[in-house]
N, C-alpha and C positions, 0 to 999 in steps of 0.2 A: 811568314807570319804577318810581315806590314802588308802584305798584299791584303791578305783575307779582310783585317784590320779596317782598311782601308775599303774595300770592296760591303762588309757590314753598315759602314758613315753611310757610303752614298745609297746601298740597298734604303736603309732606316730614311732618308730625305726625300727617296722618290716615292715610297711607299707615304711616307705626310702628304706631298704633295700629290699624288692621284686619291687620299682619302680624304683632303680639304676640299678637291672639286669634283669628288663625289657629292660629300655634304653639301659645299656652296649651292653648286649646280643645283641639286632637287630642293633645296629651303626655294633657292630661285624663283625657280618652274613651279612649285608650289604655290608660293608667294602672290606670285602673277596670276595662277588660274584659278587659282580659292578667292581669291582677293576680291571681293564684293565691290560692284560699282557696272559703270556704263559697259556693256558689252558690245561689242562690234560685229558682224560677219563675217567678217575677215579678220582674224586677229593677225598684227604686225609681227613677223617672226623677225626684224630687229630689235622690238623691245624685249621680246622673250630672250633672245639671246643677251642682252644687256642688262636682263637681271640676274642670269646665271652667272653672269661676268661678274657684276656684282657680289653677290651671296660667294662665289668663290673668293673674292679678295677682302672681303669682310671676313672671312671663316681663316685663314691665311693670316690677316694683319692681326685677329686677336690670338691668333695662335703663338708667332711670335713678340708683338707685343707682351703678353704674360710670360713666357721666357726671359725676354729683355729686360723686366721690369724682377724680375722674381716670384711670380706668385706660384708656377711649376716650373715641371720641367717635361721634356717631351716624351710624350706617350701617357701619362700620367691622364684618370679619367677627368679631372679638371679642366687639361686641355682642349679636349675633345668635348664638353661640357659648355665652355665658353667660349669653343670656333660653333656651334651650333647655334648657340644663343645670339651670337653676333652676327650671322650668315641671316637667320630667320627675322631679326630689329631690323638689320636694314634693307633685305630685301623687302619686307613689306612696308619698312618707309618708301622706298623707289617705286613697289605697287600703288600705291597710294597716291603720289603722286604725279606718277605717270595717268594714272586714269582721272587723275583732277575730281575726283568725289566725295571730299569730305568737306 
């Protein structure tokens, strides 16, 4: 029984964290390619990746922040409500400023 118990915790953890850098990821890449401003020829595939990175750790940190703090708890559609909303502000602050256009 504590096996299974235990085998559910860590299922339910990996499962947030491949669905935060889901979400991260595409607000990211979105972010970056919608994002209005100078365009290049060559688009830099270390910024693209450094927004993904971003928009992940954004989506991640308000996730457990709001747990830490109490406003849900995990799973709950609030979480997931405000890891996307967090993923999408500051990826496109990072678009934003990586392309220097405003």
């Amino acid at each position: 029984m504590v096996i299974i118990e235990v085998m559910t915790v860590l299922m339910g953890v990996t499962m947030g964290f491949l669905a935060f850098l889901v979400i991260g990821g595409l607000s990211g890449a979105f972010a970056w390619a919608l994002y209005p401003g100078v365009r290049t020829a060559k688009p830099k595939l270390k910024k693209l990746l450094i927004a993904i990175l971003i928009g992940f750790l954004a989506a991640l940190a308000s996730s457990y922040t709001g747990q830490f703090i109490g406003f849900f708890q995990s799973g709950q559609m609030l979480e997931w409500l405000s890891a996307i909303f967090a993923s999408c502000l500051i990826s496109g602050l990072y678009a934003a400023v990586a392309r220097r256009s405003f």
